[in-house]
N, C-alpha and C positions, 0 to 999 in steps of 0.2 A: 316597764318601769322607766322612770325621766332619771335621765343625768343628774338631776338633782338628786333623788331620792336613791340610787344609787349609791352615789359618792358616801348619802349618810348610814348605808347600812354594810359601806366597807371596812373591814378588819385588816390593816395597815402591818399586821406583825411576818410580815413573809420574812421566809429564809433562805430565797434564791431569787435570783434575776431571769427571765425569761429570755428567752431567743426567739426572734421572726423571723420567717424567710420572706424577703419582700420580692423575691426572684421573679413571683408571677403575678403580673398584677397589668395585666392587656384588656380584662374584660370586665364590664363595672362589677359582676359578681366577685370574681377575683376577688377585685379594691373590695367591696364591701366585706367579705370576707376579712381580707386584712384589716381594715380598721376595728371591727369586732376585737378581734386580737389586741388591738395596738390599743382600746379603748381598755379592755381590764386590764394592760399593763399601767398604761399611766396612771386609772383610777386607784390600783392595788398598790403599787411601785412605784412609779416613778420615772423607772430604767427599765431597758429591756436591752439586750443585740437584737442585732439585724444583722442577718446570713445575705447571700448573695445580690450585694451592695450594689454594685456594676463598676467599683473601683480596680483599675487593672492592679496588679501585685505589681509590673513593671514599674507603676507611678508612685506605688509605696516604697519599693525598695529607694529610689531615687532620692525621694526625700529625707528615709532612714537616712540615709549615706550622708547627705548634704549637710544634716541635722549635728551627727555625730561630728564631722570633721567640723563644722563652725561653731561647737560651744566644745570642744577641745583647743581653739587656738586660746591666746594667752589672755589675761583680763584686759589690758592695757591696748589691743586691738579692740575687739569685744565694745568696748567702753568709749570705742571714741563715735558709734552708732547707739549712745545711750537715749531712752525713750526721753527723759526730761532735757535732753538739751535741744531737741527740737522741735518739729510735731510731736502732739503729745498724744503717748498710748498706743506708736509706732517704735519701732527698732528693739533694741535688746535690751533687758532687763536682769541684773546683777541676781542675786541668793540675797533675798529678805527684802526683794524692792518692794514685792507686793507684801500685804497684809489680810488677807482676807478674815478674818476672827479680830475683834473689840475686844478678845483676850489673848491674843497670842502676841507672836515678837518678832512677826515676821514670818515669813514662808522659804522652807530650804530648798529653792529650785531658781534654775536660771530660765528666762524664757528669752522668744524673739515672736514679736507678733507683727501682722501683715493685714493688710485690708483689701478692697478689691481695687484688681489692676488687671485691663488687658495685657496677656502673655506678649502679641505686639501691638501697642501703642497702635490708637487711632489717632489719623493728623489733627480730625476735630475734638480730640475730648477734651471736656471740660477738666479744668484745673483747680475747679475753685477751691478754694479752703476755708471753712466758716469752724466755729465750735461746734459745731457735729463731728463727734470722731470716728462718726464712718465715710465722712468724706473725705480725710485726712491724707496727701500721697507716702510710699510707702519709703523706708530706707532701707536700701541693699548694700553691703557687703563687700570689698572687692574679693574677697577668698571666702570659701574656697570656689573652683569655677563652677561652674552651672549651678549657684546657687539659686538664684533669680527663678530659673527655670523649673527648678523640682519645686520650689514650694508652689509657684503657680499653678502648674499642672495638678497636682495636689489642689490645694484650693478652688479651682473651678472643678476635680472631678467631685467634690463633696456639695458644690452646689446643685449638681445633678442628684444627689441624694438627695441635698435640702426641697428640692420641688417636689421629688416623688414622695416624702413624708409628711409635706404641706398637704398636700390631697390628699394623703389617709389622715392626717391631723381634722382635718375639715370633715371629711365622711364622719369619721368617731364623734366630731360634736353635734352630728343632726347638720351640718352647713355644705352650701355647695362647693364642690372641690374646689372651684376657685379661689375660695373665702379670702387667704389668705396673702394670693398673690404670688409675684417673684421680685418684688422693686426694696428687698431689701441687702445691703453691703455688708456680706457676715464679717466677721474677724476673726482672725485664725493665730493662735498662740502654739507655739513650740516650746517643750520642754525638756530640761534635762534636771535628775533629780541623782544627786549622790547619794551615796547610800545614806542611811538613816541610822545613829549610832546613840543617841541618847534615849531616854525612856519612852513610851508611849503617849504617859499624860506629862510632857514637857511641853511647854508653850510655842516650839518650835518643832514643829514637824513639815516633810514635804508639803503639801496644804492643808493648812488645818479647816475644821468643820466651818463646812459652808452649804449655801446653795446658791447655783447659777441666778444670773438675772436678766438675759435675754429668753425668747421663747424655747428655743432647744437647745442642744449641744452635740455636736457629731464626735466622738472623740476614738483614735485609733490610739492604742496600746502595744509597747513591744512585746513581744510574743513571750510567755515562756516567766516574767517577774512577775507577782503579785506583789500588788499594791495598795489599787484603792478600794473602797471600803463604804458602805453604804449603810446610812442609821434605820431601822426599821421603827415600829410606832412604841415597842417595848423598848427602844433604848439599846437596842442591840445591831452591834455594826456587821455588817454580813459581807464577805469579801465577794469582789468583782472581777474575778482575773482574767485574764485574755484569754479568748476563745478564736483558734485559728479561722483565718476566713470572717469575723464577723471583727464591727461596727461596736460603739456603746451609743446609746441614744440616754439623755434624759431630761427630761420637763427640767425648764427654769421660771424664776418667776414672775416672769410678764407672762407667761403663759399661763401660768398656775392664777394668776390675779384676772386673767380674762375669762379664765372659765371658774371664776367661784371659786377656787379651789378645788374643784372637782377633780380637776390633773393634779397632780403633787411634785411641788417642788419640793426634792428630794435632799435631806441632808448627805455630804458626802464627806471625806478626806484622803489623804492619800499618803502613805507610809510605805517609803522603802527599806525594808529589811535585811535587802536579798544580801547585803554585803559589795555587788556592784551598781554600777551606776544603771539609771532607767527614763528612758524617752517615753515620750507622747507626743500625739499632736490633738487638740481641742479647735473646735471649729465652730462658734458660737453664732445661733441665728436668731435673729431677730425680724422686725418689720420695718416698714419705711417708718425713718422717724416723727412724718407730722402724722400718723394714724393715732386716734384717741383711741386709748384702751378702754373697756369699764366690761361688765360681768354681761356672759350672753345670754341672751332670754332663756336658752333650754336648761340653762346652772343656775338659776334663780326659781324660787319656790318659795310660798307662804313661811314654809317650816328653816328654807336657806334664805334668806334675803341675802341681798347683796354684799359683801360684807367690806369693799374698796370703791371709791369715787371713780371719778372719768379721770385721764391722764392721758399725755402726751406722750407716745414711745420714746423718742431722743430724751424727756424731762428726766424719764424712769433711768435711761442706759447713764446720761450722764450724771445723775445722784449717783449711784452708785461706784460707779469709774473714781468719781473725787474721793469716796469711804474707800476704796480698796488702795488708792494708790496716794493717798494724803493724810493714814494715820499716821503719829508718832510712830518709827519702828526703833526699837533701842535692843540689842543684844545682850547687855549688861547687867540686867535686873536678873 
């Protein structure tokens, strides 16, 4: 059966999220093996974990830590590395900067996001700065110390992820592992979310219903909170909660629009209940941005035509970037 025809005879109402172990994957059987896997998640879900990632725990603790101590200091530090007053879609980001929902009021989490940077500085790298905001340089912090250093390490051990899921992303569509490359600058958002105290269907919650818009999302969860929440095709939201040792993965929509739709970009949101506060880190991948996206031959079919034009990766990330971080957000209504 063709990915096309597949995708139309899948029944979208799951009630759990899958887990892979990508631990072994040396020998093309292996991979093949695992893209099989990682093909019905996407097609079915959307999400799945991933067990034995290759991220050491020493590099997660690192960043928990770094994380917790810089959105505990005060706003008035915080805020003087605010994302709009420099480069933009760099530094720190207040409760309610972002908006992700054309119906909500805002999103209740503080974030800090980063783009790529050598851990140390090469004498020749390039500096440039254009409106592409993944080449954007990043803003650091002077407190608390080693800040700099845990998110990075952080940050590039997830880009070892990002390759080894590129090449089961490519296996699952029919393409060669290469397909997809490594020449793209992911961006990596930290968060901190207090707890969650008004209703469910209030127009402000942690982040409300959305879905991603780069290709994937590596996202690590503090252990132990339930929070986010994933829409199934009945309309029913199916909780995601941390699983020790694993990874969340899920299809966003540059992806989901380069294969047809056959992967699914997945609705999500995320509500803390717990009564304390709850971290993440979200590490969004994407492609180089002059690659033209349009639908792959193996997701198109008499019965699926194509259902999105050709586009520009950068055109895609930055529509988008402007709609999340340039609606009206008002509190008061």
């Amino acid at each position: 059966m063709s990915l096309a025809e597949t995708a139309t005879s899948v029944n979208g109402a799951f009630d759990s999220i899958p887990v892979i172990d990508i631990g072994r994957a040396s020998t093309p059987e292996e991979r093949a093996a695992l893209a099989r896997q990682i093909r019905d998640a996407c097609v079915k879900v959307g999400f799945f974990y991933v067990s034995n990632h290759g991220i050491p725990q020493e590099i997660i603790d690192a960043v928990f830590s770094a994380m917790k101590a810089y959105f505990s200091l005060p706003l008035e530090t915080k805020m003087k590395l605010y994302h709009r007053k420099g480069a933009n879609y760099r530094g720190y980001a207040p409760v309610s900067d972002a908006n992700f929902s054309a119906e909500s009021r805002g999103d209740l989490f503080e974030g800090f996001v980063i783009g790529w940077e050598e851990l140390i500085p090469k004498e020749d790298e390039d500096k440039k700065v254009d409106d592409d905001a993944t080449t954007i340089p990043n803003l650091w912090p002077s407190e608390p110390a080693g800040f700099r250093e845990a998110f990075l390490n952080y940050y590039h051990a997830t880009v070892g992820v990002r390759n080894a899921l590129y090449r089961l992303f490519a296996l699952a569509l029919d393409l060669p592992e290469t397909y997809f490359g490594d020449n793209d600058l992911p961006t990596m958002r930290s968060h901190y979310y207090p707890p969650q105290t008004g209703p469910e269907d209030d127009r402000i919650i942690g982040i409300n219903a959305h879905s991603d818009f780069e290709c994937f999302t590596i996202l690590w969860q503090e252990p132990g909170i339930q929070a986010l929440q994933v829409l199934n095709s009945d309309k029913q939201w199916i909780n995601a909660p941390p699983i020790t040792g694993t990874l969340v993965i899920n299809i966003g929509d540059l992806l989901a629009r380069w294969t047809n739709d056959v992967f699914r970009s997945t609705v999500h949101r995320v509500i803390n209940k717990s009564g304390i506060p709850r971290y993440s880190i979200a590490t969004f991948i994407g492609v180089d941005p002059h690659v033209e996206v349009e639908p792959l031959p193996s997701c198109v079919s008499p019965e699926r035509p194509p259902k999105y034009g050709p586009i520009l990766a950068g055109d895609h990330v930055r529509k988008r970037l402007k709609e999340t971080y340039h609606r009206n957000v008002t509190l008061d209504k």
